[in-house]
MIPAMAR-706781 format. One line per 4 residues: number of its first residue (from 1); their letters; for each residue x, y, z of N, C-alpha, C. Coordinates in Angstrom, 1 decimal. Each point is the difference from the previous one (the first is absolute). Layout:
<rs>
NUM> a> X,Y,Z,X,Y,Z,X,Y,Z | ...
</rs>
This chain:
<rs>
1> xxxx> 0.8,-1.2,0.0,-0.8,1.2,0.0,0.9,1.2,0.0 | -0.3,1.0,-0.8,0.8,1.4,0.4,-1.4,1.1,-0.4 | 0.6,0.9,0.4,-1.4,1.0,-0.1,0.1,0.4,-1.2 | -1.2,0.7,-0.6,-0.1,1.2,-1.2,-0.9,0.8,0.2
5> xxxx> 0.5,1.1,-0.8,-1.0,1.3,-0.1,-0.7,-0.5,-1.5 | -1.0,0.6,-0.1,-1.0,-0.3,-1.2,0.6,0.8,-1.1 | 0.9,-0.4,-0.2,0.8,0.9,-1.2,0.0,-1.2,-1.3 | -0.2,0.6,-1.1,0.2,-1.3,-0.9,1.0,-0.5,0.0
9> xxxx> 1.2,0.7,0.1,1.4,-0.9,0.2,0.0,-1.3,0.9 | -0.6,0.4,0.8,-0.2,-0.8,0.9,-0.2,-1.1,0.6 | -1.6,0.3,-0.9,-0.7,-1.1,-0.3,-0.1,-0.8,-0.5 | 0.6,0.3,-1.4,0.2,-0.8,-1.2,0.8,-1.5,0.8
13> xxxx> 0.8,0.4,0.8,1.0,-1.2,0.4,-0.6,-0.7,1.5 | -1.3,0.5,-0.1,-0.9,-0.8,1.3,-1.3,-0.5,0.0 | 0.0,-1.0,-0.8,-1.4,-0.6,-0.7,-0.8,0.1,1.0 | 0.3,-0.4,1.5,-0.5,-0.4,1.3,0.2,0.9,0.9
17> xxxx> -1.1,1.1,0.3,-0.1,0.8,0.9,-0.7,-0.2,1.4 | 0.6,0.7,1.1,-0.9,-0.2,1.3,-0.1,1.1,0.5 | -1.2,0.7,0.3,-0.1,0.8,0.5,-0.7,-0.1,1.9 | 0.5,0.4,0.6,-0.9,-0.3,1.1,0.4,1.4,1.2
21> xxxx> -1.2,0.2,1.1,0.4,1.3,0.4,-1.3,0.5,1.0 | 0.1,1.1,1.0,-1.3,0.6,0.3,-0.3,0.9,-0.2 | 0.6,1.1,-0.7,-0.7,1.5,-0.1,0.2,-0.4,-1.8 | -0.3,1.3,-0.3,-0.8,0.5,-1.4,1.2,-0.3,-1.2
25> xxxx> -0.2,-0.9,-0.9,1.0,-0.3,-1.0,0.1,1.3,-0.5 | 1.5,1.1,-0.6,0.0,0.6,-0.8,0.7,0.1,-0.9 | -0.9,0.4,-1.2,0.6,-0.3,-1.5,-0.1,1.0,-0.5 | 0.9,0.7,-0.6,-0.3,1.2,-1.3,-0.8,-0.6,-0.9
29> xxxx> -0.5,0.8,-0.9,-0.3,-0.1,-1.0,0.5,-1.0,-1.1 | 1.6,0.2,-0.4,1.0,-0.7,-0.4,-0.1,-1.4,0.4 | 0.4,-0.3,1.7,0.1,-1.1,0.3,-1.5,-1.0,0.0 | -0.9,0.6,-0.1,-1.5,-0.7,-0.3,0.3,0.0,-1.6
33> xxxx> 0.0,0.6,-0.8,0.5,-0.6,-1.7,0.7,-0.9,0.0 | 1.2,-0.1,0.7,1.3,-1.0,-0.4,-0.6,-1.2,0.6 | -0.8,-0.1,1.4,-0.3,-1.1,0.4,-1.3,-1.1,-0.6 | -0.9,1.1,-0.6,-0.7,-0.4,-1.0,0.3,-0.8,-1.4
37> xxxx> 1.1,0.9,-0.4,0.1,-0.3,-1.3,0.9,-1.8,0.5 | 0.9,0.1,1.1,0.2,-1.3,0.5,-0.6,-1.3,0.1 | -1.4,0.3,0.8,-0.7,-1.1,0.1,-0.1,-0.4,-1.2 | -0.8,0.4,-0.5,-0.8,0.1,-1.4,1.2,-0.6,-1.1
41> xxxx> 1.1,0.0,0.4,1.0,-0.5,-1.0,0.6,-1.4,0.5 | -0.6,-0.4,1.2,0.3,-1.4,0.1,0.5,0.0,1.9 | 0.2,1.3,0.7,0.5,-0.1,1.1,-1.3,-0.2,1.3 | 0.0,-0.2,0.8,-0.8,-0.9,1.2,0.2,1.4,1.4
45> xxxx> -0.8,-0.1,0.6,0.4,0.7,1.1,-1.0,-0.5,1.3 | 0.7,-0.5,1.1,-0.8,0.1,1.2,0.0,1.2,0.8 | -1.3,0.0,0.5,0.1,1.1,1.0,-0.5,-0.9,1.2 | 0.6,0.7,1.0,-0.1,-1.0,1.8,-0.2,1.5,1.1
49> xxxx> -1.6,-0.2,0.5,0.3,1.2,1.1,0.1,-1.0,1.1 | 0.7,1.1,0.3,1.2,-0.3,1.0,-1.5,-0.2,1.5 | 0.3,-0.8,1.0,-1.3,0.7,0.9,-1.2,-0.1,-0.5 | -0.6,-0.4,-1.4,-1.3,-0.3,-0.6,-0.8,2.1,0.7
53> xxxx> 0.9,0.8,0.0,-0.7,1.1,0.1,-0.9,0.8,-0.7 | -1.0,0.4,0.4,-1.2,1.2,-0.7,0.5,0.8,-1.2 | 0.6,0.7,0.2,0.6,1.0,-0.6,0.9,-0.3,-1.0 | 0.9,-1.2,0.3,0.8,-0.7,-1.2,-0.4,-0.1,-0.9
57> xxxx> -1.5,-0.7,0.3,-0.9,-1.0,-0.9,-0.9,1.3,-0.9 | -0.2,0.9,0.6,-0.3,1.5,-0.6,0.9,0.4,-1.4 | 1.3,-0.3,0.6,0.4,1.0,-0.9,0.6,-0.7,-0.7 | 0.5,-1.8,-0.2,0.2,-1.0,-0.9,-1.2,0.4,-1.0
61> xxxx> -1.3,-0.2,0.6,-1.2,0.1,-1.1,-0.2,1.4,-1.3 | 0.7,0.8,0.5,0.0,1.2,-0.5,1.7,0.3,-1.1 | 0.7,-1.0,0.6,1.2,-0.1,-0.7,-0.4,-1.2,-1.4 | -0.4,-1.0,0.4,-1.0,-0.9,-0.7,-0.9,0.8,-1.3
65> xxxx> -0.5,1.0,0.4,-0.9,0.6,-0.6,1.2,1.0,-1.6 | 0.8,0.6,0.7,0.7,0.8,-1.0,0.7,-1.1,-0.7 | 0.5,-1.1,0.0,0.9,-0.9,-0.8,-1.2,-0.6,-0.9 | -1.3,-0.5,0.4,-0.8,-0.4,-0.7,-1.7,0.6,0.1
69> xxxx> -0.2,1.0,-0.3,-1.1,1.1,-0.1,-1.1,-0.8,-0.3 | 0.2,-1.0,-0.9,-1.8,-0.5,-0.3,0.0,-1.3,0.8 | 1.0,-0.7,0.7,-0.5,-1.2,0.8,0.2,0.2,1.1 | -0.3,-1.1,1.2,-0.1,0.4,1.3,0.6,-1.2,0.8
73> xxxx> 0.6,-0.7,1.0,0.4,-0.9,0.5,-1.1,-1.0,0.1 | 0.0,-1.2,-0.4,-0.7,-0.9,0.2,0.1,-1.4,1.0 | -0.5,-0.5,0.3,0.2,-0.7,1.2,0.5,-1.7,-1.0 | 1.6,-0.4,0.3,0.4,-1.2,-0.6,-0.5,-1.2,0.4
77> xxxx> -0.9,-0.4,-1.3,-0.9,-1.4,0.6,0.8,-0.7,0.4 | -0.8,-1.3,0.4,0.8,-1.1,0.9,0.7,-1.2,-0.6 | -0.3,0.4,-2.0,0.5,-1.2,-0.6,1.3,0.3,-0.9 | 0.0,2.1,0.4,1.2,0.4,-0.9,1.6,-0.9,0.2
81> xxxx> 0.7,0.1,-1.2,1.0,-0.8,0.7,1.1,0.9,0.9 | -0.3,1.3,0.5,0.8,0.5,0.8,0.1,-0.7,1.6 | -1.4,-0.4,0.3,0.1,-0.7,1.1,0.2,-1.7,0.0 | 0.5,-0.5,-1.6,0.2,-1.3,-0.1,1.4,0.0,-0.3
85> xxxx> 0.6,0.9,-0.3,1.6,0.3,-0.5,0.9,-1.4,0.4 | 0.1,-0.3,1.2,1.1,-0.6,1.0,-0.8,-0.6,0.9 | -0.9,1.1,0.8,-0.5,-0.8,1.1,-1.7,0.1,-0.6 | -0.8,-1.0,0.5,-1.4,0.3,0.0,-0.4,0.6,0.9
89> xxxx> -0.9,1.3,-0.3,-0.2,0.6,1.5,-1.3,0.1,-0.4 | -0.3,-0.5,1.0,-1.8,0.4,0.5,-0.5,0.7,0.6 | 0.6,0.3,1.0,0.0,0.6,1.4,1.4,0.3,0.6 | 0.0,0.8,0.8,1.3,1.1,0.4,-0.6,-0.6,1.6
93> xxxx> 1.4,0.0,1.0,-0.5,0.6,1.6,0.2,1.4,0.1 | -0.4,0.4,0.8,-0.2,1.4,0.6,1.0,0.1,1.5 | 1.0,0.7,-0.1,1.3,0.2,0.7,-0.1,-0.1,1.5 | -1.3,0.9,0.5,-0.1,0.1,1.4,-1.0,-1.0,0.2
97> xxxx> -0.6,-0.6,-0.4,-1.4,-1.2,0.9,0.4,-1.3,-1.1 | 1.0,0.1,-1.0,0.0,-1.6,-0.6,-0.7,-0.6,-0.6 | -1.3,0.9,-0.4,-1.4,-0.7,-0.4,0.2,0.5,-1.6 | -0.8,-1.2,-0.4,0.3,0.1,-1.8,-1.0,1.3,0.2
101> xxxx> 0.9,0.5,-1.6,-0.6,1.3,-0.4,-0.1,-0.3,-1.5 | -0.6,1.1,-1.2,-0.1,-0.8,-1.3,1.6,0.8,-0.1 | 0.2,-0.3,-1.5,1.2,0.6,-0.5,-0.4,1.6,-0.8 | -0.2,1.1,0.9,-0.6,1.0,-0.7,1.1,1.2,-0.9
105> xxxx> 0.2,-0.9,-1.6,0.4,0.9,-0.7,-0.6,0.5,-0.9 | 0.2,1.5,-0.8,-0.8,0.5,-1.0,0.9,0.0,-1.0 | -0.1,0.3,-1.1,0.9,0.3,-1.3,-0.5,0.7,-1.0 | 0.9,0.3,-1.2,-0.3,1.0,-0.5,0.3,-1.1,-1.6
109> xxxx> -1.1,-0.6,-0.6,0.5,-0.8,-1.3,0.1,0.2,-1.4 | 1.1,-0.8,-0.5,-0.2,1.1,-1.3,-0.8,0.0,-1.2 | -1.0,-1.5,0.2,-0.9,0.2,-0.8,-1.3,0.2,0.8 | -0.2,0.7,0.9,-1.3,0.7,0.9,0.1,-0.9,1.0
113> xxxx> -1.1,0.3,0.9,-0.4,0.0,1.5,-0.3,-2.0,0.1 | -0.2,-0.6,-1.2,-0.6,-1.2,0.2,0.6,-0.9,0.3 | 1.7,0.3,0.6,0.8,-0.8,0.4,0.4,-1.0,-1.2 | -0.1,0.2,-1.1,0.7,-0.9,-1.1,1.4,0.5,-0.4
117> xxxx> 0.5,1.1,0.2,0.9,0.6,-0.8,1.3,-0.3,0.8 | 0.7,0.5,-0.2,1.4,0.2,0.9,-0.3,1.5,1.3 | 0.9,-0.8,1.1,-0.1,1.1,1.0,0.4,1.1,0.0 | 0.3,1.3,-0.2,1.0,0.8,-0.3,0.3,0.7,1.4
121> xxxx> -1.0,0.5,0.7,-0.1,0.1,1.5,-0.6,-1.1,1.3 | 0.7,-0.2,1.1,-0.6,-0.8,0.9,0.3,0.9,0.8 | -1.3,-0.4,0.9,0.1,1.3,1.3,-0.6,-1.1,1.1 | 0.8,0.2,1.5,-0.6,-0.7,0.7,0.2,1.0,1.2
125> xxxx> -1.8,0.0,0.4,-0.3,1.3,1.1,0.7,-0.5,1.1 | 0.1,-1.4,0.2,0.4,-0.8,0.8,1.8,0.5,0.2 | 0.4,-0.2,1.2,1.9,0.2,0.2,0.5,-1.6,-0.1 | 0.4,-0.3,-1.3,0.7,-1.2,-0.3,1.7,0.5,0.3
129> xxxx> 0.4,0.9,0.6,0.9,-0.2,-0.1,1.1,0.2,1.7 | -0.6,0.7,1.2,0.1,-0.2,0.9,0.2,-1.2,1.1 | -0.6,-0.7,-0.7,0.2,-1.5,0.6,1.5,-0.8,-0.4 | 0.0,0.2,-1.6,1.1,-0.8,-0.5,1.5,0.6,0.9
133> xxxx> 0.0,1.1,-0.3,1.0,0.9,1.2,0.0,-0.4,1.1 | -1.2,-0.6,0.8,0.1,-0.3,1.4,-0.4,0.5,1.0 | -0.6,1.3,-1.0,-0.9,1.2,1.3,-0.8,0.1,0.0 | -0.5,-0.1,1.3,-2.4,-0.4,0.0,-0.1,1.1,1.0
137> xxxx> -0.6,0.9,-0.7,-1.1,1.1,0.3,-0.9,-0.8,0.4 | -0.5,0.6,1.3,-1.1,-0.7,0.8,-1.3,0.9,-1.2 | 0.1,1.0,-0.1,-0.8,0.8,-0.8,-0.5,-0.1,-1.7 | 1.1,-0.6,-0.3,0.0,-0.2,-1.7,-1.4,-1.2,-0.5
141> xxxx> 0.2,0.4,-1.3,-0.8,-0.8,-0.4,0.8,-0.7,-0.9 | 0.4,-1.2,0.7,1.1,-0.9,-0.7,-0.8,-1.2,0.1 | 1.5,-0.5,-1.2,-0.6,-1.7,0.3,1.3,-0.6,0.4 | -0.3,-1.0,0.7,1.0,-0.9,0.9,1.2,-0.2,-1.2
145> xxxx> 1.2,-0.5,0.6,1.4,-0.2,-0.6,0.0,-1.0,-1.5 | -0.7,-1.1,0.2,-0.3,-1.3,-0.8,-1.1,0.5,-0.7 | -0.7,0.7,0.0,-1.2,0.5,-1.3,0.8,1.0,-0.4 | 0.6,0.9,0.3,1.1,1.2,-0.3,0.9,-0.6,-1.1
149> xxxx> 1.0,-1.1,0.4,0.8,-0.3,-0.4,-0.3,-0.7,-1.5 | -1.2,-1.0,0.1,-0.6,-0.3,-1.5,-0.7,0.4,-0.6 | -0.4,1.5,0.6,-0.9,0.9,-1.0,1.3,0.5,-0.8 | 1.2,0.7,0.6,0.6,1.0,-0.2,0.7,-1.3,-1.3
153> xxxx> 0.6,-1.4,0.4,0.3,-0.4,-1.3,-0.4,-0.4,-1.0 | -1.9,-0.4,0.3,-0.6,0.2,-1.0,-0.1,1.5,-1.1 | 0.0,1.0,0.7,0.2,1.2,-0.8,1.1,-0.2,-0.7 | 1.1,-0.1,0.3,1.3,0.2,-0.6,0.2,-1.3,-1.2
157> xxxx> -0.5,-1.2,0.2,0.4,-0.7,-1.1,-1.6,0.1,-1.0 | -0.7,0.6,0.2,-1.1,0.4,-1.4,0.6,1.2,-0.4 | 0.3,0.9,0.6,0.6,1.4,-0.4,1.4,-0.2,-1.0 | 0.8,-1.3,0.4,1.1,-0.3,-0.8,-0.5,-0.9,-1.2
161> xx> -1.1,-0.7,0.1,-0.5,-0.5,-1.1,-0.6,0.4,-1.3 | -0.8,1.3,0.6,-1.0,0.5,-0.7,0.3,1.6,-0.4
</rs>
């Protein structure tokens, strides 16, 4: 992993992006083109709020909104192969009480909302990524270490496939 700014140089050489975070993604103008014109050219990007926070989830949706103006995140059925990639997931635990939860991701596809197409965005309101690290927020809205850990590598090997 190394970081990037949404710069096309950048990008170009990062098929697989991750974005994850709690306050308000910001993009120029510029860097919402370059990352656009990215997806749309074959590159993938997760976003992970960090804490499953309000306001994240606000302003992902509105970031969501300027990269693709006429569609809206859609909720990834249960038969897409992003949750059959590696592991079969049907169900996720939930970090603080252990109890199955569903696997709640949305996406952004690139032949529309009906989940046939390729993913170009995955967004999970959920904090998949607090746990893998080893730190449990009594407060978060995570999922436990072992649904974390084969969600996160289901993402990454459809993201490298597709």
């Amino acid at each position: 992993f190394k970081p990037v700014d949404a710069d096309i140089s950048q990008l170009a050489d990062t098929p697989v992006l991750i974005m994850t975070g709690m306050d308000e993604p910001r993009f120029s103008s510029e860097e919402i083109d370059a990352l656009r014109r990215h997806l749309r050219a074959g590159g993938f990007l997760f976003i992970n709020n960090t804490s499953g926070f309000n306001k994240f989830d606000r302003e992902v949706r509105e970031l969501v909104k300027q990269l693709y103006p006429s569609e809206a995140l859609a909720p990834v059925p249960a038969d897409h192969p992003l949750l059959h990639a590696l592991y079969d997931i049907d169900q996720m635990r939930d970090a603080s009480t252990l109890q199955p939860r569903p696997a709640e991701l949305e996406a952004i596809f690139a032949q529309g909302a009906d989940g046939a197409g390729r993913a170009t965005i995955v967004y999970s309101r959920n904090d998949t990524f607090a746990m893998l690290k080893g730190v449990h927020d009594p407060y978060a809205n995570a999922y436990d270490a072992d649904s974390a850990r084969k969600l996160a590598l289901n993402v990454l090997c459809y993201a490298m496939g597709n």
